[in-house]
N, C-alpha and C positions, 0 to 999 in steps of 0.2 A: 739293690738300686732299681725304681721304676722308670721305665721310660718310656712317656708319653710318643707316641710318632703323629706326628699330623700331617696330614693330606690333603692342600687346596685344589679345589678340581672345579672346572667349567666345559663341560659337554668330552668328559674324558669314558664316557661307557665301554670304549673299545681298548682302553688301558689298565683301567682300576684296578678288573679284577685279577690282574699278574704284578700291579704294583701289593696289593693287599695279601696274595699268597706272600709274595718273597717276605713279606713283615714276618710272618705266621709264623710259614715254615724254616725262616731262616732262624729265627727265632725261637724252634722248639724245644720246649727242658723249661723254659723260662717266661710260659704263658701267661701267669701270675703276675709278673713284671713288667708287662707290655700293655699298656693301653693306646685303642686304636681309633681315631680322629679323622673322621672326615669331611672336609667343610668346604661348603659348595657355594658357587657366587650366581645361585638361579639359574641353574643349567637345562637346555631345553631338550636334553634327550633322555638315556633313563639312567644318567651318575648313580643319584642318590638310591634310584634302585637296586644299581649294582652291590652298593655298598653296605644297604640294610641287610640282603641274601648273606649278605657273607659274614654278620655280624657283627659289623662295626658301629661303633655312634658316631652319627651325622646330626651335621649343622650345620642351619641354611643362613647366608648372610645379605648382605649386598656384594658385588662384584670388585674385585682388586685384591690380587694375592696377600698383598700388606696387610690388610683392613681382614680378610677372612682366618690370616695363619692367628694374628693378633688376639680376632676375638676365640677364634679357637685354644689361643693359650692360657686363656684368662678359665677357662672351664677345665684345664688338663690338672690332672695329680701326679704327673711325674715329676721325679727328681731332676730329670732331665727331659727336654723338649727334642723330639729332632724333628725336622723340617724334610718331608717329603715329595717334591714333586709327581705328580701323578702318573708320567712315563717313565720313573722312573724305578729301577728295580736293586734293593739291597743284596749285598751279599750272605752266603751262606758264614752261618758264626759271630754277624754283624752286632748281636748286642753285647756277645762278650769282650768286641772286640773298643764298644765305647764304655764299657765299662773299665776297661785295664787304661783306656784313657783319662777315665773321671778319678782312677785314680791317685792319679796327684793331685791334689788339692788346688792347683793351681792353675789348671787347665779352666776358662769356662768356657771355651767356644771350641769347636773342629767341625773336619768335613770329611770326606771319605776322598781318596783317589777317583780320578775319573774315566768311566771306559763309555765307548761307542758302540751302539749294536749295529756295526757293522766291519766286512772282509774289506771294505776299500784302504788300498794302504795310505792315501790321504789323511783319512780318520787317526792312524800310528800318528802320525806328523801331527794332526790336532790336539792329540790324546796328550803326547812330550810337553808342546807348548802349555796345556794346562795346567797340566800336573808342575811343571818347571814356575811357571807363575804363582801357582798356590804352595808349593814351599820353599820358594826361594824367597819371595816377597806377601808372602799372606796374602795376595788378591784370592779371593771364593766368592764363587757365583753358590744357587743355591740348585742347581742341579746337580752338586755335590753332596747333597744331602745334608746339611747343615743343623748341629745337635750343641746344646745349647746349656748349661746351670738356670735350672727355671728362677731363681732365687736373683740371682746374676743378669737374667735376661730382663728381668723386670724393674732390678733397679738401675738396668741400663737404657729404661724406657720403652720395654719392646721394637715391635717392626713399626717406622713411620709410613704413614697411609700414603706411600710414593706409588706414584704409576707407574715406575721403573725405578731400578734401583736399591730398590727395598733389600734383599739380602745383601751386596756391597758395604749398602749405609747401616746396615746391625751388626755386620761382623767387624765393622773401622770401630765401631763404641763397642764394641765386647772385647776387642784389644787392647784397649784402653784401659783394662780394670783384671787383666790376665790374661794370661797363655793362651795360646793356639797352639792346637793339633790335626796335623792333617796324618789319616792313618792309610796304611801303607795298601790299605784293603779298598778293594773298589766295587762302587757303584757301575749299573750298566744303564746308560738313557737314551734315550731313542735317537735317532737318528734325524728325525724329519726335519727339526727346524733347518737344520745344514742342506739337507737337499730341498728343501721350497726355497731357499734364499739362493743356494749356491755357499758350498764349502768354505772357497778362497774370501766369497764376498763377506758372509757372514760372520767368518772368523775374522778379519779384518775392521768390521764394522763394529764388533765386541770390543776391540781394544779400543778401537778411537772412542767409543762413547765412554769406557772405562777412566782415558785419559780424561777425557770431556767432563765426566761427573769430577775426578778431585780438583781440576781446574777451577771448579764453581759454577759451568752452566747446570741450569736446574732438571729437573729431573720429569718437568713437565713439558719443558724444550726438549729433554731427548725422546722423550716418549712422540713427542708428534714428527719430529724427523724419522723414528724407529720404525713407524706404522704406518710413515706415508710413502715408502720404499717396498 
């Protein structure tokens, strides 16, 4: 099984290249099988340089997670897609372990467990609530690393060009047409967004907009309340 991993990234030079080791090396035995994706929305620092040094193919698009994972998936030859945030880092054994997921036949979508790089026991408390939501009730954001049936993904329309929202709204239509897996194995992701917002605030502010989107406000109304806080 191939597994395309793709990485949108906009001025991530100071993260890439420890999101692109964990790919590699967590990945090693099965180098053959991993192609590596990085698609960039005109970043003004040196991304895309990080990214050529270390081997990977890059693509440059316009700006919008949606719009770059997209066109990026439309060029990948894996059997399967994952979606990699750029701070964020896979675990050791992570492709055997979406492999033993693919193999049911039934599965097209999962996400990895979710961890924090950090000792605050706050972060424990965060970490429960997510993981508690993403298997009790399928909610996945995509800092969970989100891995995909390219076959499945595309005739479920791919990612829509949302300014927010875009992983939520792939993973509601990929439920829709099979199984979810969330694997027991975790991702690590940085820390920052929590401490530039505040922990309480921004884990708070995640649910309500979460509510907000299946309610029906759009996704261009939360993006402008998101950004103006």
């Amino acid at each position: 099984m191939r597994v395309t991993v793709i990485i949108p990234t906009l001025d991530e030079d100071k993260n890439l290249a420890n999101t692109i080791d964990s790919v590699l090396s967590s990945g090693e035995g099965h180098g053959d099988k991993i192609e590596v994706i990085v698609v960039d929305g005109c970043s003004t620092d040196n991304t895309t340089r990080v990214a050529r040094e270390m081997g990977v193919k890059v693509l440059t698009t316009l700006r919008g997670r949606g719009l770059q994972m997209d066109e990026a998936a439309a060029l990948a030859d894996g059997e399967v897609l994952l979606f990699l945030h750029a701070d964020t880092s896979l675990p050791e054994g992570w492709y055997e372990a979406v492999r033993s997921a693919m193999d049911d036949r039934e599965v097209v979508v999962g996400a990895f467990t979710l961890s924090i790089d950090s000792q605050k026991k706050w972060f424990r408390v965060l970490e429960r609530g997510v993981n508690l939501r993403s298997t009790r009730f399928g909610l996945i954001y995509g800092d969970q690393a989100i891995f995909v049936r390219r076959l499945a993904f595309i005739d479920a329309g791919g990612f829509r060009h949302l300014p927010l929202m875009e992983d939520v709204d792939c993973v509601s239509r990929m439920k829709a047409v099979g199984k979810l897996r969330v694997l027991d194995e975790a991702v690590v992701t940085s820390r920052r967004r929590w401490e530039a917002k505040g922990i309480i605030g921004n884990s708070i502010r995640n649910v309500a907009f979460l509510m907000l989107f299946y309610v029906g406000v759009s996704p261009e109304k939360l993006c402008s309340w998101y950004y103006s806080q």
